[in-house]
C-alpha positions in Angstrom: -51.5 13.0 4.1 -52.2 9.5 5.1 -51.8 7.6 8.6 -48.9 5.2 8.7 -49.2 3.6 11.9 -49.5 6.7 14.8 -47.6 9.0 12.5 -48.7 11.3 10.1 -47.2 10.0 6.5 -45.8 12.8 4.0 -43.8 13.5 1.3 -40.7 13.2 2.2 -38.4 13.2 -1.0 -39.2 14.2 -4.6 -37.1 13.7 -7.5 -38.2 15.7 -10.9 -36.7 14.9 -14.1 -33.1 14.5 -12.1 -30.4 13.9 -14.4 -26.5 12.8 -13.0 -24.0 12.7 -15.8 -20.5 11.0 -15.8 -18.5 12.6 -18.6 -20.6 11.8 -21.9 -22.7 9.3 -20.1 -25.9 9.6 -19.2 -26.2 7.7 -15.3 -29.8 9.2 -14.5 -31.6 10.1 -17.1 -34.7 12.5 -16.0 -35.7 10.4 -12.7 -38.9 11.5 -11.2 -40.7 9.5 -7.9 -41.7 10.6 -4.6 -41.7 8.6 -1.5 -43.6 9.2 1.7 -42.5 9.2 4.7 -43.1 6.1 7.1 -42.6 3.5 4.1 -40.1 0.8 3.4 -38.8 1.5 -0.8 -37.1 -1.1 -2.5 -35.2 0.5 -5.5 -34.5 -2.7 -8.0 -32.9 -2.5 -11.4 -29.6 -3.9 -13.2 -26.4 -3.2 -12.4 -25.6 -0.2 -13.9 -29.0 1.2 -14.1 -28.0 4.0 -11.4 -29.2 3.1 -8.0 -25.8 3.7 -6.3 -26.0 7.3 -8.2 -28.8 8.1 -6.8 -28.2 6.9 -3.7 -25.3 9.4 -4.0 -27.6 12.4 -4.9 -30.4 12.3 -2.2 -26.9 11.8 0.1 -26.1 15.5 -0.9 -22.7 14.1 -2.4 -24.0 14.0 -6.2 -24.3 17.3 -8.1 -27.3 16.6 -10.8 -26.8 18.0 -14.8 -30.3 18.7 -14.6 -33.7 18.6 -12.9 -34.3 18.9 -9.0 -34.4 16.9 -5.7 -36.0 18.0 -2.5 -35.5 16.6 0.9 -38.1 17.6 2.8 -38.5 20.6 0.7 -34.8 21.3 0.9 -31.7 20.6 -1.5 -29.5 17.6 -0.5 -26.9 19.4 0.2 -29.1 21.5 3.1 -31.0 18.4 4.5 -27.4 15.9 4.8 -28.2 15.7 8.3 -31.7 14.4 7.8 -30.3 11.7 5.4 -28.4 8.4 6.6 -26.1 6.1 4.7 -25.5 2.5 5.3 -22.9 1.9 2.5 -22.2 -1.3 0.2 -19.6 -3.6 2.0 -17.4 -3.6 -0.8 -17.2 0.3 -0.5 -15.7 0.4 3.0 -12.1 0.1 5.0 -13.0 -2.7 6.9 -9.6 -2.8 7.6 -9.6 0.1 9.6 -9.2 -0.9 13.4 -12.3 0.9 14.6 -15.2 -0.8 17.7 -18.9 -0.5 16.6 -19.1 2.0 18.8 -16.3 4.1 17.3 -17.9 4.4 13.9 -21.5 5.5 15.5 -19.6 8.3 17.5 -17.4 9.5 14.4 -21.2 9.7 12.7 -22.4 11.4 16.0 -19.5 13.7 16.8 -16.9 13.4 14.2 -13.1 12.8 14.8 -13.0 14.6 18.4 -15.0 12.2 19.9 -12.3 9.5 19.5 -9.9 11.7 21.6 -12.5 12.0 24.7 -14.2 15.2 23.8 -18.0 13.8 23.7 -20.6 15.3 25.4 -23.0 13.1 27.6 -26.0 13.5 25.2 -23.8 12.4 22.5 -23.0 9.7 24.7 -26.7 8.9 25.4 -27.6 9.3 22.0 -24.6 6.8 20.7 -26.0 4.3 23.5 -29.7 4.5 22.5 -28.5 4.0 19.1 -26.7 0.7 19.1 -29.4 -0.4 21.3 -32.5 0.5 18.8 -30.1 -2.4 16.6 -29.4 -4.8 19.3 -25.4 -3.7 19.1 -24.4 -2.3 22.5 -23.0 -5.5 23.9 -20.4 -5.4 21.0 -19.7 -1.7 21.1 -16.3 -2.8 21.7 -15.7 -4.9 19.4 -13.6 -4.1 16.2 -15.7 -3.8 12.9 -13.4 -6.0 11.2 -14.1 -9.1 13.1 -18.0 -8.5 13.0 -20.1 -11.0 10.5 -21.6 -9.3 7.7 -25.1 -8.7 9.3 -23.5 -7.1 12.3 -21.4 -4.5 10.3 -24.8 -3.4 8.8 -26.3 -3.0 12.1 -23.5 -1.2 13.2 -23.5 2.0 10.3 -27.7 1.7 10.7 -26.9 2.8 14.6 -24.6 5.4 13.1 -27.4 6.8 10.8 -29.8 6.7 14.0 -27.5 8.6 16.1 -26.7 11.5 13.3 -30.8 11.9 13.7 -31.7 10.9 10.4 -35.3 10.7 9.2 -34.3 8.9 5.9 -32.0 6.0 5.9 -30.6 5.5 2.6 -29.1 1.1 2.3 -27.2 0.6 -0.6 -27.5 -3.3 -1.3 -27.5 -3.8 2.6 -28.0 -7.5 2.2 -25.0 -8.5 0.0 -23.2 -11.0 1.6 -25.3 -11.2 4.6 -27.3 -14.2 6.0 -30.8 -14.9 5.2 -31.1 -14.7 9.2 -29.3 -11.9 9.7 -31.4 -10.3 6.8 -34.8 -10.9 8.2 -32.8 -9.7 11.5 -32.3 -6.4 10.0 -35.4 -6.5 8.5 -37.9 -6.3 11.4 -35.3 -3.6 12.9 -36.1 -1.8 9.9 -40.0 -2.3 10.0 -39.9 -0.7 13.7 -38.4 2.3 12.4 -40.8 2.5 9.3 -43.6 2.2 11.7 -42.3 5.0 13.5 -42.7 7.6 10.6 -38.9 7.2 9.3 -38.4 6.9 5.2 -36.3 3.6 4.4 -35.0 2.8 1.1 -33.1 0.5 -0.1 -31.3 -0.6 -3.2 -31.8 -4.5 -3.9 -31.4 -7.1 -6.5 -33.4 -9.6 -4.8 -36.8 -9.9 -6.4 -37.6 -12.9 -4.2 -38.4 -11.4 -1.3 -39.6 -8.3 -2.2 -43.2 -8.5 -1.9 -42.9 -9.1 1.9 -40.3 -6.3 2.9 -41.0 -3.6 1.3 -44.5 -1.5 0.7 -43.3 0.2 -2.4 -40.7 -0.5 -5.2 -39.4 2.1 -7.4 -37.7 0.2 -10.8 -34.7 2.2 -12.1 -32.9 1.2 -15.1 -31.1 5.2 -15.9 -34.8 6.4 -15.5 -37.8 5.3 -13.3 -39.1 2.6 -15.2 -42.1 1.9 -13.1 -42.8 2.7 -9.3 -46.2 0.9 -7.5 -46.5 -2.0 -4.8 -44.3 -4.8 -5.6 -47.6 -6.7 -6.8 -48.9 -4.0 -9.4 -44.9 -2.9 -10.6 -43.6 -5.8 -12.0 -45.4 -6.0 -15.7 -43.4 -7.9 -18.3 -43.2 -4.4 -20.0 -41.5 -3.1 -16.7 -39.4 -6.2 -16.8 -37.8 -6.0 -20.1 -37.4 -2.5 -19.9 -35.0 -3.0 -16.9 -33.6 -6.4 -17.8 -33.4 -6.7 -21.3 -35.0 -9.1 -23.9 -35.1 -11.9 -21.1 -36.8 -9.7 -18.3 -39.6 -12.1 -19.3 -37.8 -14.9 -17.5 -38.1 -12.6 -14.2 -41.6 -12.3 -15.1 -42.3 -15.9 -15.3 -40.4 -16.0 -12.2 -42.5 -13.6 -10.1 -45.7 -15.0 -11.4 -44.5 -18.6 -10.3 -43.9 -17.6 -6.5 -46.4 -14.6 -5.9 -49.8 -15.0 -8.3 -48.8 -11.8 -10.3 -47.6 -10.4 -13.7 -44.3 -8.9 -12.9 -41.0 -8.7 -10.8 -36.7 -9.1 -10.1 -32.6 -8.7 -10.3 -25.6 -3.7 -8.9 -22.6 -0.2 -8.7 -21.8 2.6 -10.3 -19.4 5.3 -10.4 -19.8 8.2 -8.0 -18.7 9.5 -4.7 -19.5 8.0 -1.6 -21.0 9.6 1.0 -19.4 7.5 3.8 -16.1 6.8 4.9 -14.4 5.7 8.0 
């Protein structure tokens, strides 16, 4: 086990020839990685290639055909508490009149606490939480009339205050300022830094290199995993992209030094809902 800060970095998830299929489709297609705890994962690949999936299966919400995941050494379905979900924007109600501090209690202590039955360490906990993200002077204020940047914010807080010790962001940056991003970003860095597993699924090549410590390159199967620097091959590249992953190559070489890099939703459940 290595150091990672003043924690104690360790497996945390392992994936092993994990297969998800969708009728006659094949939407993971014998995925293996690990990732330690205490590190920042970017998981990049085409739109399509299965990122929301297996977003879907560490969540505990995703049966596999074949192969395993642990959590921890557990099945998803046993570690769901340990695991949090900051959904895609497009996959949410935001429609549905609830305060930023609403949706971190319904993570916290489900429907009751809306009707007054809370506890005061829930309470505390849902406090602490939308202050870890800078939210608690808007816990009253209705999702719905939050900016993009805050509404992320707002379901990290929730995965904070369920406990989790592996937040799962499904494209957390679409439709969100670059400001906002970076925002979001450092938030995220503090909890890395703290010994919690981040990962999250991307199409931003761009800014890779100085967010994340690892990337894990998914096109159906785990094309390539490594440091953003050593990942992104032009073999890697075409394998995800296509025939023209060369121009991301090209790309990445341009505005980092290197030989690789770059540029999604699939069908499945998701694991949150208002």
């Amino acid at each position: 086990m290595a150091k990672i800060g003043m924690c104690v970095s360790r497996k945390i998830i392992e994936a092993v020839d994990a297969c998800v299929e969708f009728g006659s489709e094949l939407a993971l297609d014998d995925v293996t990685f690990s990732v330690m705890s205490g590190t920042m994962t970017g998981v990049v690949g085409p739109n399509g290639g299965g990122k929301s999936t297996l977003f879907n299966a560490l969540a505990g919400v995703q049966e596999l055909a074949h192969g395993s995941i642990y959590i921890n050494g557990k099945s998803p379905k046993d570690a769901r508490g340990e695991v949090g979900y900051v959904p895609q924007r497009e996959r949410v109600n935001w429609r549905f009149p609830l305060s930023a501090r609403d949706v971190v209690s319904l993570g916290k202590t489900g429907r009751a606490s809306l009707f007054g039955r809370s506890t005061p360490a829930a309470e505390r906990s849902i406090e602490e939480s939308l202050r870890r993200v800078e939210m608690w002077d808007l816990r009253d204020v209705l999702v719905d009339k939050m900016s993009g940047g805050q509404r992320q914010r707002v379901f990290l807080a929730r995965a904070l205050a369920q406990g989790a010790g592996i937040l799962l962001l499904d494209e957390a940056f679409s439709g969100v300022d670059v400001g906002s991003q970076e925002g979001l970003v450092e938030v995220l860095k503090v909890l890395r830094d703290e010994g919690k597993c981040v990962l999250m699924a991307t199409h931003d090549l761009n800014t890779l290199a100085d967010r994340f410590d690892e990337v894990i390159c998914l096109n159906r199967h785990v094309c390539a995993q490594g440091t953003p620097e050593t990942a992104f091959t032009p073999s890697v590249l075409e394998e995800l992209y296509g025939p023209h992953g060369s121009m991301f190559a090209d790309h990445w070489q341009g505005h980092h030094g290197h030989e690789g890099h770059n540029p999604d939703h699939e069908p499945g459940e998701n694991p949150t809902s208002l």
